[in-house]
N, C-alpha and C positions, 0 to 999 in steps of 0.2 A: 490788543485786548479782545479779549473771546465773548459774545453775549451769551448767556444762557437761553435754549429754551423759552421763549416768552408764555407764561402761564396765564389760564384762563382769567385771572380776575388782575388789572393792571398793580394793585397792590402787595400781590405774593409777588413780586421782582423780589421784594424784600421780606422773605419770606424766614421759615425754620433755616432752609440750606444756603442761602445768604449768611445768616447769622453766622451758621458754621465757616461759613469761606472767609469773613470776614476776619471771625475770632482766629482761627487759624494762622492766619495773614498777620494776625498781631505775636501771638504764641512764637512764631518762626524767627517773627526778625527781632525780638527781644524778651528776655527772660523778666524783664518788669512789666510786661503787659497781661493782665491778671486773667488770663482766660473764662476761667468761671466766673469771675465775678461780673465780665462783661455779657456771658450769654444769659446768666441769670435775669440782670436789668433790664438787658435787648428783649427776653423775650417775655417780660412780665408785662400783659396787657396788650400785647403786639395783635394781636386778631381783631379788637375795635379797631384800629387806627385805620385813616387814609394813609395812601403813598405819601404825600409830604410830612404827614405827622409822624410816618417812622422813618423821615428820612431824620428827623429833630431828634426821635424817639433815640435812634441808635446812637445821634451823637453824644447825647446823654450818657448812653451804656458804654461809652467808647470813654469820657469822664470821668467813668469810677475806675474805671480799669486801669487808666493810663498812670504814668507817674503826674503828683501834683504841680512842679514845674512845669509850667507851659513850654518854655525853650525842650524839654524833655520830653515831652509828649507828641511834640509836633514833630522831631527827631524818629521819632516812632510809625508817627501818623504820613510821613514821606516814604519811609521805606516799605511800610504795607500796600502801599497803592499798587504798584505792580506788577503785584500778584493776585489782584483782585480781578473776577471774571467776569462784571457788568457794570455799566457807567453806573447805573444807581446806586450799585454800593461804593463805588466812587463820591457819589454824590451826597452819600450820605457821609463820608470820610473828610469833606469838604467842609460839611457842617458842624464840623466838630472847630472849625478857623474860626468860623461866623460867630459862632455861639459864645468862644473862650477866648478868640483873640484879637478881639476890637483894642484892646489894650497895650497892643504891639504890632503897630500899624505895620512897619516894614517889613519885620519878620512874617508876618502872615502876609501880606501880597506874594510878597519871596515864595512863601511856600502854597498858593494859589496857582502859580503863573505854574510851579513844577507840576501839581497834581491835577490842573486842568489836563494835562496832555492822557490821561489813563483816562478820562470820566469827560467832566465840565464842572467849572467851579462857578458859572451862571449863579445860581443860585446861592451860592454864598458870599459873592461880592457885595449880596443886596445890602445888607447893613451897614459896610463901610462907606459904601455911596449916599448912606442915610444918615450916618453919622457925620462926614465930613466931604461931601460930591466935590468939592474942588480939589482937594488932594486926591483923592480918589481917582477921579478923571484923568488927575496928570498922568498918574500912573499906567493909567489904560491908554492914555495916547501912547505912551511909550509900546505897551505893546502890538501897538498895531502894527510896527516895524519887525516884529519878532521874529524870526527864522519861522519857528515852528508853527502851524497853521493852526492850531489847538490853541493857541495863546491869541493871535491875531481873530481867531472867532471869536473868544471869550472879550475880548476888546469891543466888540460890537452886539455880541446876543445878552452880557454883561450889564448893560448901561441902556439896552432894552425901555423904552416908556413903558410899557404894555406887556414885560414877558411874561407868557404864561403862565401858571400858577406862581406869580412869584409875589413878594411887597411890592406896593405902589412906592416910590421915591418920592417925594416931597419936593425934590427938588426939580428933577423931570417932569413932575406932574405940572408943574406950574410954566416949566418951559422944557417941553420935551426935543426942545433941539441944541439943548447943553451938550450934547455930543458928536458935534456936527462936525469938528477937527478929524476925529476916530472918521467915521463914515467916509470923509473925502478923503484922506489916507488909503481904504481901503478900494476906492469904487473903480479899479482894474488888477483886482488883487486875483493871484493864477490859479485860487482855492476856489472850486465850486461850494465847498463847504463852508468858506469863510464868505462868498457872493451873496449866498442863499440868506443869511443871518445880518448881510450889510440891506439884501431888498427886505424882508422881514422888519427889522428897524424901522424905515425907512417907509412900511408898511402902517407902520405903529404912528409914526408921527403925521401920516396923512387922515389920521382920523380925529385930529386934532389942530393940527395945522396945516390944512390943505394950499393954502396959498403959498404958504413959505414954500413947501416941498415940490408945489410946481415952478418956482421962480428958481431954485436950488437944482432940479433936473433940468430945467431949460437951457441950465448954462455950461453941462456937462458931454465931455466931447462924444461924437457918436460914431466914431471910428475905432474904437477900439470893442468888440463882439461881447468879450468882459463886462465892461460897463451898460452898454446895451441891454444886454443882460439881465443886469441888475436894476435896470431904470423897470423895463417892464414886469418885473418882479413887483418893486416899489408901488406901483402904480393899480395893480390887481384892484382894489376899494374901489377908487375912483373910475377906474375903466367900466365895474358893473355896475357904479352910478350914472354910468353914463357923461361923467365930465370933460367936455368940449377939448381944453388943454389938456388934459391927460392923454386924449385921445389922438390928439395932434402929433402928442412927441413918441408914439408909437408909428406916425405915420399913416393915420385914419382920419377920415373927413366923418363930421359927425352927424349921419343920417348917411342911407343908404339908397342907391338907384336899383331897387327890385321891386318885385310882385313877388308877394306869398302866394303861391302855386298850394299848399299845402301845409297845415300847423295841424297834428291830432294827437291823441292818448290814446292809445288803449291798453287794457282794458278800460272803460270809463270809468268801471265800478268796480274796490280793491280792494282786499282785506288787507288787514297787517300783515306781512311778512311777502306778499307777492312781489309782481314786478311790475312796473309800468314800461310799456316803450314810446318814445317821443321822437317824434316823424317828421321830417317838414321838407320842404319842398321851393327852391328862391330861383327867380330868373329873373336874371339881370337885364335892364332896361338901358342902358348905360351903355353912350359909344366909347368908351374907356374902360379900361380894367379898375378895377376897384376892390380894394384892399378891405376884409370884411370881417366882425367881430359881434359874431353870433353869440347870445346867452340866455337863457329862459329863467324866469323867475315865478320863483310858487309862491304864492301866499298861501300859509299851510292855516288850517282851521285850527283856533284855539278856545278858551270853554269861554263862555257869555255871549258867543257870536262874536268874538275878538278871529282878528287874524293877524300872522307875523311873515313877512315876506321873508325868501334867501333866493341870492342869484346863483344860477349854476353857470358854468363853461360849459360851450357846446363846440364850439370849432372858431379857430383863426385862421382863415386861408384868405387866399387871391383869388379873382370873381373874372374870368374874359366877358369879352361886352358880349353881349346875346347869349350869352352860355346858360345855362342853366344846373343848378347841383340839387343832391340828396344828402339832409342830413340825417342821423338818426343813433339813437343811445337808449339804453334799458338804463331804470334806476331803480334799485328794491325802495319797497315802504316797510322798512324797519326802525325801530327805536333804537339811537344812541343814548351815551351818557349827554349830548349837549343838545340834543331834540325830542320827542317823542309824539308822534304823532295823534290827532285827535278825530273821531269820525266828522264827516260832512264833505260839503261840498271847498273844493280847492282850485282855486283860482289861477291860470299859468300864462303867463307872458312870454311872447317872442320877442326878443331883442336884439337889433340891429343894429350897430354902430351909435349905439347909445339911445336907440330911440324906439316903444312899441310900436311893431311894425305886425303882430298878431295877437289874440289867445284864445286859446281852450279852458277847458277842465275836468277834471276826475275827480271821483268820489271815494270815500274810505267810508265804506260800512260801517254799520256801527255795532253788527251782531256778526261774530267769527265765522259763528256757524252759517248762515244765511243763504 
């Protein structure tokens, strides 16, 4: 599968020339897929929507087009996939399962499990996991055995507590380690891309049930680099909270034998859009080497005199006894869709093997011009 071009606004993926590629896609492989009638519906209203509302949007247009048989449609909806140029329009081809074919439960995973492999069908498994998680699930253990690494991901980023943009499950929500069968199936699995989606998981449930997920990692072998792997993937949340067993089963003792030589910002003072650099400076006190897991956390200004902390990564290395290091990283102060920054003073934490061990801070202007 070929992506296109990713375009400035994350919603044109699914854009005019989507549409086109899509309709076309239907047009080729069958003379009952109504061309017009599907670009017409696709594109009436398509410029409000978000990215998930036209991924719904199109399934819809994919609806009028198709044959009214389901078993028909879906016959259709399998052989366009193929020829399609980016997972999202994959993923919206997916949606067309979700939306029409909860009512034929076999046939639609059947033809999930094929049109995962061009896209992901993550996001359309959600409702049959909503509707029935125990049939559901069985089916997803099965493929965590799958040959193909596109199905054995979907097995795991599928049944997700917490996936992104996706429905909360009802049934996950209440015990997000319903899927804990799939996850141990996979946890030496030879797909870096199906590892990523089993610590991700695995991620999801330690913000919810941290205990389990440490008693469930403690018991998992650590000879295989695989799993490894994946433990310290899993564990990200809890490592920049600082928690003691998480930290352990990385192999980190929790608090650190140094002196801060050095914690600073500059500039101190920084409009939106600039850079900050972060400097610090650690000498180890320690007749031992020691294994070290540096991160710094901002507490970013927000309006009423509120503040909202995030931890950043700064470095994982090895410390010799009396050694001394330099760390240091630029980070822009611009605005994302999931932050936006607010003038004032900003608060930043050195953190050491789970513990403040310094902090600074820098300021964001509150006039551009200034």
């Amino acid at each position: 599968m070929t992506d296109e071009t990713t375009p400035a606004l994350l919603k044109d993926i699914l854009g005019p020339q989507a549409l086109t590629i899509i309709a076309d896609a239907g047009g080729s492989v069958s003379a009952r897929f109504d061309r017009a009638s599907f670009l017409s519906a696709a594109s009436e209203g398509l410029d409000a929507l978000s990215i998930m509302e036209r991924v719904r949007h199109i399934a819809d247009a994919l609806h009028v087009a198709l044959p009214a048989r389901y078993e028909d449609a879906l016959e259709i909806i399998r052989a366009m996939a193929p020829q399609l140029t980016h997972g999202f329009q994959v993923v919206a081809v997916t949606e067309f399962v979700a939306r029409y074919g909860l009512g034929d439960f076999d046939r639609s995973l059947d033809a999930l499990t094929d049109l995962t492999r061009f896209g992901s069908a993550e996001f359309a498994i959600r409702p049959f996991l909503a509707q029935d998680s125990g049939r559901t699930l069985a089916v997803m253990e099965g493929w965590a055995s799958h040959a193909d690494e596109h199905v054995r991901r979907l097995a795991s980023e599928g049944s997700r507590p917490r996936l992104p943009w996706a429905s909360r499950i009802p049934a996950l929500r209440d015990d997000p380690t319903l899927a804990a069968s799939i996850l141990e199936a996979l946890k030496a699995d030879p797909s870096a891309y199906v590892r990523k989606s089993v610590g991700n998981h695995l991620n999801d449930i330690a913000k919810d049930r941290p205990d389990w997920l440490l008693d469930r990692l403690a018991g998992w072998p650590t000879d295989n680099p695989q799993t490894v792997w994946i433990i310290r993937h899993a564990l990200r949340t809890l490592i920049k909270k600082g928690e003691p067993r998480a930290l352990a089963l990385i192999g980190v003792e929790h608090g650190a034998s140094v002196t801060v030589r050095r914690f600073s910002i500059e500039p101190q003072v920084v409009r939106l859009g600039e850079t900050i650099a972060v400097d610090a400076e650690l000498l180890s006190t320690s007749p031992d080497n020691q294994r070290l897991v540096v991160d710094y956390r901002v507490h970013y200004a927000r309006a009423g005199g509120k503040t909202a902390a995030k931890v950043f990564k700064l470095r994982t290395f090895d410390l010799s006894a009396g050694q001394s290091v330099k760390l240091g990283l630029r980070q822009a102060i611009r605005d994302f869709s999931t932050r936006r920054h607010h003038p004032g003073r900003h608060e930043v934490e050195l953190i050491i093997n789970g513990l403040t061990m310094a902090s600074t801070a820098f300021d964001i202007a509150s006039d551009p011009a200034a």
